[in-house]
TORPAFI-349499 format. One record per atom (N, C-alpha, C): x, y, z. Coordinates in pm, whole numbers, plus 32768, in hexadecimal, padded with zeros to 4 digits. Example, Ala and Ser with C-alpha at 12.3 -4.5 7.8 and 13.67 -1.06 7.14 Angstrom:
2
85277DC7830C/84CE7E3E830C/85287EB6830C/85057F1F82C4/85577F9682CA/850A80038313/
This chain:
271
312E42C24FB9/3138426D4F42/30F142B34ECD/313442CF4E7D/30DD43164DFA/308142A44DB7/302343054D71/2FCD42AF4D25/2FCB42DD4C6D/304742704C61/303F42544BCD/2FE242364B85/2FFE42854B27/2F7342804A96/2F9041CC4A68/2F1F41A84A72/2F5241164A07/2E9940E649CB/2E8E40AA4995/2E104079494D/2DEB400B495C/2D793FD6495B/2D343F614971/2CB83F3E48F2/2CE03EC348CA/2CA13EAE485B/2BFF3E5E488C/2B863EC34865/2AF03E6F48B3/2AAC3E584841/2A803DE0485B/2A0E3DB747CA/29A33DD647EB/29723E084756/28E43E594723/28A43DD04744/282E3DD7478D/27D83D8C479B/276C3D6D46FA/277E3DE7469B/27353DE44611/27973D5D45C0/27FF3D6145D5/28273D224579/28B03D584549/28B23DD5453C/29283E2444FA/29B93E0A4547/29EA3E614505/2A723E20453A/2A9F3E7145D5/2AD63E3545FF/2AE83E594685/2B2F3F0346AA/2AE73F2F471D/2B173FB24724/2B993FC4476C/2BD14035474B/2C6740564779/2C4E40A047D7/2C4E40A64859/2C31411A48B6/2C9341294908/2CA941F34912/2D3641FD4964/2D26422149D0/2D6941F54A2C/2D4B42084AE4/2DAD42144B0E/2DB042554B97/2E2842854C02/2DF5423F4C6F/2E2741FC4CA4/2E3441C54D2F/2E6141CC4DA6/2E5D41E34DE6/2EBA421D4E74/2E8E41924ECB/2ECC41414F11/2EC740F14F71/2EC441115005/2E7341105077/2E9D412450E7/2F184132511A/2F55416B514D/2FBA415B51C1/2FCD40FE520D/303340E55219/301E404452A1/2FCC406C5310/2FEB41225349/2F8B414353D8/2EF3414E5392/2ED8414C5352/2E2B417A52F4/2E11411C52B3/2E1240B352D2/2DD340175291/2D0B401352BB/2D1F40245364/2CA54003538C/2C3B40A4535B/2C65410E531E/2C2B418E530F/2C09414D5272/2B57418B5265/2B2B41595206/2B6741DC5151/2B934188510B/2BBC41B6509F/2B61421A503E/2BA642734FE9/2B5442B14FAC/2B4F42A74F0A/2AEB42924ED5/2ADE42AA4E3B/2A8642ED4E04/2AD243744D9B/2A9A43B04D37/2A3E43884CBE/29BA43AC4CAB/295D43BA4C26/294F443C4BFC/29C5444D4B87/298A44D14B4D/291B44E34B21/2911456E4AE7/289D45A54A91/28B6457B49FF/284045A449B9/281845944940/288E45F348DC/28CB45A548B4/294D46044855/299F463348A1/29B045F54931/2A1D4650496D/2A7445C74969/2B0945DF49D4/2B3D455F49CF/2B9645624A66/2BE044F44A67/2C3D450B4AFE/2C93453E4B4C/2CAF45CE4AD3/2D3445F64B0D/2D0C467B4B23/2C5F46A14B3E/2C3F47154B38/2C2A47564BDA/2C1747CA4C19/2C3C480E4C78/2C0747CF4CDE/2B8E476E4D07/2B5B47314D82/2B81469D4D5B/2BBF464E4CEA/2BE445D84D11/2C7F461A4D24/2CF6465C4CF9/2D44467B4D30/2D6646AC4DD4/2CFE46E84DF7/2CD8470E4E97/2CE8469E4EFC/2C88461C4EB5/2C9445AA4F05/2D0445814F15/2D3C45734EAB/2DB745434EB9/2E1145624EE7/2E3046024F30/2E6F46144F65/2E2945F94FF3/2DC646015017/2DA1461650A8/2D87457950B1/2D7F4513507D/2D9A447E5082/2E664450509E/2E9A447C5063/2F2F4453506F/2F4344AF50E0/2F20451050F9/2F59453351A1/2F1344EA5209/2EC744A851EC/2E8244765266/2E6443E75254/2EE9439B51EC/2EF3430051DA/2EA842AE5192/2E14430D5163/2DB042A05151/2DBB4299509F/2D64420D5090/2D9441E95019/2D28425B4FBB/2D2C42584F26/2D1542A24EDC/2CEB42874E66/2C7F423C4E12/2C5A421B4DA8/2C2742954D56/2C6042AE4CEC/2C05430C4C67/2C4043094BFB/2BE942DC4B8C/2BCC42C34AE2/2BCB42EC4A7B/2BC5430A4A14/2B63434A49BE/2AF442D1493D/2A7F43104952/2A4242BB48E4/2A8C42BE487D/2A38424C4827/2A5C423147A1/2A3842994750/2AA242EC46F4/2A87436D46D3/2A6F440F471B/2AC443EA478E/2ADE445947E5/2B85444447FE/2BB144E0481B/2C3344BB4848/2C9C446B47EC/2CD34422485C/2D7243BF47F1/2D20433947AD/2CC3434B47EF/2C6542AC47D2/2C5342BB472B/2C524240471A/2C4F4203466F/2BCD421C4638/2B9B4229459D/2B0542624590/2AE242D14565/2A8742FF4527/2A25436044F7/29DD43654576/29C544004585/2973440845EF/28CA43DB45AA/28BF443E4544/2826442344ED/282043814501/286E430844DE/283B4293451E/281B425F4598/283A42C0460D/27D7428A4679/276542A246C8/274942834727/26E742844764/26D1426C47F8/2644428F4852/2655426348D7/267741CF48E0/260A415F4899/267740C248CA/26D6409C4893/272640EF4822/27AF40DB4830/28094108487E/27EA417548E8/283A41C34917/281741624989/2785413D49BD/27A340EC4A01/27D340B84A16/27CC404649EA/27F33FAD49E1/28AC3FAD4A22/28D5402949AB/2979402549CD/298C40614A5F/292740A24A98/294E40CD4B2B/292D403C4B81/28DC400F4B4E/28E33F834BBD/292C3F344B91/29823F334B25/29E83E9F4B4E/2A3D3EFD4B67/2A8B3F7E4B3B/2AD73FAB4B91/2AE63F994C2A/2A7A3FC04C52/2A523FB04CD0/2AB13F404D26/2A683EE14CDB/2A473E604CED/2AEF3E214CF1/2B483E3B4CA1/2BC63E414C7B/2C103E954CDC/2BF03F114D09/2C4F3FA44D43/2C573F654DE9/2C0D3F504E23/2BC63F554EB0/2BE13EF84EF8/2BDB3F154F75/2BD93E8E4FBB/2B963F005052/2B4B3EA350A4/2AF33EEF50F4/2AC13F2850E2/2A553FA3514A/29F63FF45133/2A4A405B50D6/29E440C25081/2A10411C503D/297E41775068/29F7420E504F/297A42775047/299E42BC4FC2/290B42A04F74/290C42C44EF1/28BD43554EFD/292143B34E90/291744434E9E/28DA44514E26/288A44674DD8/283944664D66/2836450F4D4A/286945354CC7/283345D74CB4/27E645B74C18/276446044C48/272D46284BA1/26F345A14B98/2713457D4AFA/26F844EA4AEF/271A44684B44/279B44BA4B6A/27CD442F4BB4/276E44074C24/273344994C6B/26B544404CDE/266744244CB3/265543FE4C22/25EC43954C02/261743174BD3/269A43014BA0/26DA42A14BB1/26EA425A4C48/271642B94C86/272C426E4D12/26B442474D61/262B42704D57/25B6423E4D75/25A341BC4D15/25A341C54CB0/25A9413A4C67/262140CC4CAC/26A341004CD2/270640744CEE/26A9407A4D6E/267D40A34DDE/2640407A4E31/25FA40174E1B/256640454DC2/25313FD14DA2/25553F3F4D6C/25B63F434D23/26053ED74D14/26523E7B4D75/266A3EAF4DB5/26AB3E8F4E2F/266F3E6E4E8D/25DF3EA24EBE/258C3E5C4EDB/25253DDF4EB4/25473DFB4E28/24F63D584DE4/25463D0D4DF9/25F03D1E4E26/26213CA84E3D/26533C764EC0/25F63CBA4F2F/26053CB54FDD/26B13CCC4FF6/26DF3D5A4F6F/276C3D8D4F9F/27333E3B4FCB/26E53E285019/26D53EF05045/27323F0050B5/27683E7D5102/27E23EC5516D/286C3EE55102/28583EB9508D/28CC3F135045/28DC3FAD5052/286F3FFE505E/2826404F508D/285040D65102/28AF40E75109/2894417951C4/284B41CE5197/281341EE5140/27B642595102/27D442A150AC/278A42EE5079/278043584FE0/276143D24FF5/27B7440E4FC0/27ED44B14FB7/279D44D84F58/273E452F4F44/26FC45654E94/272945DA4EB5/276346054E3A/278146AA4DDA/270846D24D8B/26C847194DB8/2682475D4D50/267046DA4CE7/25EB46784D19/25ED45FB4CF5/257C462B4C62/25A745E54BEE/253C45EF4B8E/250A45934BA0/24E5454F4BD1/248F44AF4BAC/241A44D34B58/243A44554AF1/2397444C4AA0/23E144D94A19/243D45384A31/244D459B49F9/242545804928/2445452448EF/240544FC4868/238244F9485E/232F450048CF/22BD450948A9/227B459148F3/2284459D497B/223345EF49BE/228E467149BC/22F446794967/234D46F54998/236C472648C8/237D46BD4875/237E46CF4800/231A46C447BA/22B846374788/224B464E4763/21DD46954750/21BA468047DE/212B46CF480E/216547464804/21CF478847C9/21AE482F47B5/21DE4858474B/220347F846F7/223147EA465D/21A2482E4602/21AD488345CC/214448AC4557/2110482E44DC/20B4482644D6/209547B64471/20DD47CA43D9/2116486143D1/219E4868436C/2206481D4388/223D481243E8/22CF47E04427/22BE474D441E/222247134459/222546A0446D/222746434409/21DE468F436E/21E2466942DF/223E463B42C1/22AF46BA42EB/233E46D642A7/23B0464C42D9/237046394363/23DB45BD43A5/238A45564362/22FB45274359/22F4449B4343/23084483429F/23244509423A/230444E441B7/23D644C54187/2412450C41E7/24A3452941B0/250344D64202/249444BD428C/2510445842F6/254F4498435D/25574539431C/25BC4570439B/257D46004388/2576467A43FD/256046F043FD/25FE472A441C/2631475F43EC/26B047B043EC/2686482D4422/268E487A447F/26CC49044494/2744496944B5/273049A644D1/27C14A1D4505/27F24A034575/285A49CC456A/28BE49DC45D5/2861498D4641/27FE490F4627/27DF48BD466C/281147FD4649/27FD47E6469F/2825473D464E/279446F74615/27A846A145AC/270F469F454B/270046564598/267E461C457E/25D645F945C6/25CE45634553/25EF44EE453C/25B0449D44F2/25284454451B/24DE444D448A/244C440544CC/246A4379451C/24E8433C451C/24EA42C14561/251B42F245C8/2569435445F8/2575438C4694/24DD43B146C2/247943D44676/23ED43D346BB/23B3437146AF/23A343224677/234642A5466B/23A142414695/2401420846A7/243941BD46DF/241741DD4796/241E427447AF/243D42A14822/239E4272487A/232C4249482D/22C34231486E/22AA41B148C1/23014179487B/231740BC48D5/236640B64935/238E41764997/23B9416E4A15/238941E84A95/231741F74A3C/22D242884AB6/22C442514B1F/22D442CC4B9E/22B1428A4C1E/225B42EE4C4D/2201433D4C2C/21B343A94C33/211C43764C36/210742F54C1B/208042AF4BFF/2060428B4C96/20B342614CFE/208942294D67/20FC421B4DB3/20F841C44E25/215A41EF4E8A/21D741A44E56/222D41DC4EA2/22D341D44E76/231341A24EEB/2338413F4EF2/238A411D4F89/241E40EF4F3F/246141294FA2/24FB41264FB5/253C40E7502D/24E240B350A1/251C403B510C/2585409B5112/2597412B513E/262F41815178/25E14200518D/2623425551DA/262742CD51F4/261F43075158/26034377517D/260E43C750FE/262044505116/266144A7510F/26814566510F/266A45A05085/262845FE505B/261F462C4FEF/265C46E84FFB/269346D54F8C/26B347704F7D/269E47CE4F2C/263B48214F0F/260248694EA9/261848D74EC9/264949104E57/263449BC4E4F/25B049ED4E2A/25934A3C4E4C/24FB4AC64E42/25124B124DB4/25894B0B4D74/25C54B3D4D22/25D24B054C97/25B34A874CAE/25C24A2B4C45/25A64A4B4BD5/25AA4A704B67/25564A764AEA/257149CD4AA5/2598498F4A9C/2599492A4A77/2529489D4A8A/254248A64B7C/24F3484E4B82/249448BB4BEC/240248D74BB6/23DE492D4C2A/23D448E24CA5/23D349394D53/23E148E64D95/234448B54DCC/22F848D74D84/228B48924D9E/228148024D96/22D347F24D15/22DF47574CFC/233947094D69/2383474C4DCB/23C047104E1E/233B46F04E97/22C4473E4EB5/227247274F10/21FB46944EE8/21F146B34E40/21B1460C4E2D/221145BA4E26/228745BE4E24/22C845454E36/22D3450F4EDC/22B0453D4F13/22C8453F4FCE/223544E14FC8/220645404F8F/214044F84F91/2156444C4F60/21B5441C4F15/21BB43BD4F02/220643694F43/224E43974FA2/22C943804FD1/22AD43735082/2202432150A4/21E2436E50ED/220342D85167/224A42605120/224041FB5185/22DE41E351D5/23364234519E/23BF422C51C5/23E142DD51F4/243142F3527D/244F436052A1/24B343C45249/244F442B5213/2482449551B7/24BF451C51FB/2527453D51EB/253645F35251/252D461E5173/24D946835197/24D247285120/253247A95138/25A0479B510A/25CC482F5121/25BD487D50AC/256F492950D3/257249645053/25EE49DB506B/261949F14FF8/267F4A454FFC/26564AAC4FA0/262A4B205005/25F14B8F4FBF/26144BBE4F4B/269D4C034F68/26BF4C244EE4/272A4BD84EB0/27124B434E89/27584AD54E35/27424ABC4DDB/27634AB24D45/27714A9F4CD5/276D4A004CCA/273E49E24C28/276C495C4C17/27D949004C1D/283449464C52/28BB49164C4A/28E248FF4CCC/28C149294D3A/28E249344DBA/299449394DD1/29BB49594D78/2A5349444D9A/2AA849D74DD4/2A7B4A234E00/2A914A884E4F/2AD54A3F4ED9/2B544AA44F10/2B904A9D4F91/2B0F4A585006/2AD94AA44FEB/2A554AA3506E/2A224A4B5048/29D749F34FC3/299D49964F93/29D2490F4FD9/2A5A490E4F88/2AB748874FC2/2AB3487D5074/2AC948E850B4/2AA548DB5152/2A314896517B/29C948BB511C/295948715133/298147CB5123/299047A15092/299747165086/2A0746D150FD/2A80473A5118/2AD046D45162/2A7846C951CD/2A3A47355211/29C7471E52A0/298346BD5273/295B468051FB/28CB46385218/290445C351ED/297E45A351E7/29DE44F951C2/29FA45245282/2A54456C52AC/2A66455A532E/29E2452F53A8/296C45595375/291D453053BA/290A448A539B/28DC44925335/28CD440352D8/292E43A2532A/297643B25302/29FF4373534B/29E2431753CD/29AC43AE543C/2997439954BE/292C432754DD/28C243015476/285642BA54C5/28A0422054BA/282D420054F1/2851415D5534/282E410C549D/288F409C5498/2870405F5420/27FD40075414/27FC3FC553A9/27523F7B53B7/26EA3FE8537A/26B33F89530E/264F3FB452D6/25BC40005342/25D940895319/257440D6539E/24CE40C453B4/248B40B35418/241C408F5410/238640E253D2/235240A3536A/22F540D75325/22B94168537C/22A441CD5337/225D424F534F/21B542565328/2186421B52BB/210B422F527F/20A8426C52B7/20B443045266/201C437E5286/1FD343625221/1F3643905243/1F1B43BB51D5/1F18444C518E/
């Protein structure tokens, strides 16, 4: 069954007028009903039709299972200025998507920003005793917290002038930086204290990263310390992980995913 482009209209919780967001859908198979479904969170300026949400989609339609992926508001076909958004707008529209796309467990594949989005719909989903929505979370080379602990804190007190006096830092052949993508972005860190996701979790980092180093993938584990985490590092992997060999990885770590027993898994907590 193909998954036609079509749009869904979600209201701004601010007030503004409601966002236009464009999504592809793939539905289970009649044999792949009870196999838990998958949905895409891109990265920051990327969108859904790029080389690892295309991947899924093929290795999802050969093997029946259903297929959710988006683009934010101001990414992709989606309606919007990108410079107008932000992490809880980008939020917000991944959980009523969600909320709208799905039916049963889902394993949410998060790259970049999106695994910090997808650690946030967790939490959401757990404030509302829905974490068996849940088979677990895939991270890509996860930025979490990335507006502050990955942009800020290494911003020159030139740069930082330049964003809070003008609104936006523009550079080369990057996507701009607005001061409300950083200061908005502080009313969702999860870097302060522990992070529970009530699911499995696999993370996939490259050694290679220049984007997200993978150190930051080892304090995020540190936080991550009450729900069962697997770390894979991929020596020589880039931020993009979308290499032949890369994608082998993610389909291995949804096929594993896949395999465990459903039900929210029982607490891990080290110190």
């Amino acid at each position: 069954m193909p998954d036609a482009l079509d749009f869904l209209d979600i209201p701004n919780p601010q007030g503004a007028g409601a966002w236009r967001i464009a999504r592809r859908l793939r539905p289970a198979a009649a044999g792949a009903q009870n196999a838990s479904g998958l949905v895409w969170l891109g990265g920051f300026a990327s969108d859904m039709d790029g080389t690892k949400a295309s991947f899924l989609d093929k290795w999802a339609k050969a093997r029946g299972r259903g297929y959710l992926r988006f683009d934010y508001s101001g990414h992709g076909r989606s309606e919007g200025r990108f410079e107008d958004g932000c992490i809880g707008d980008w939020l917000e529209q991944s959980v009523e998507v969600f909320k709208r796309s799905t039916q049963g467990p889902q394993i949410v594949i998060g790259s970049s920003m999106g695994a910090w989005i997808a650690l946030l719909l967790a939490r959401r989903l757990a404030a509302k005793s829905e974490s068996g929505k849940l088979a677990g979370l895939i991270l890509l080379a996860p930025a979490v917290d990335f507006t502050e602990a990955l942009m800020w804190e290494s911003f020159k007190k030139r740069t930082r002038s330049e964003i809070m006096k003008t609104g936006v830092l523009r550079r080369p052949d990057q996507p701009p930086v607005t001061w409300r993508l950083i200061e908005e972005g502080r009313n969702h860190l999860l870097l302060g204290g522990l992070i529970r996701t009530h699911a499995r979790v696999h993370i996939l980092q490259g050694m290679r990263d220049e984007d997200v180093p993978w150190r930051h993938a080892l304090t995020i584990v540190e936080h991550l310390n009450a729900d069962p985490v697997t770390l894979t590092f991929i020596a020589d992997g880039d931020h993009r992980l979308s290499r032949p060999e890369d994608l082998a990885q993610l389909a291995a770590a949804i096929e594993t995913m896949s395999a465990q027993p459903p039900g929210e898994p029982p607490p891990t907590l080290f110190d």
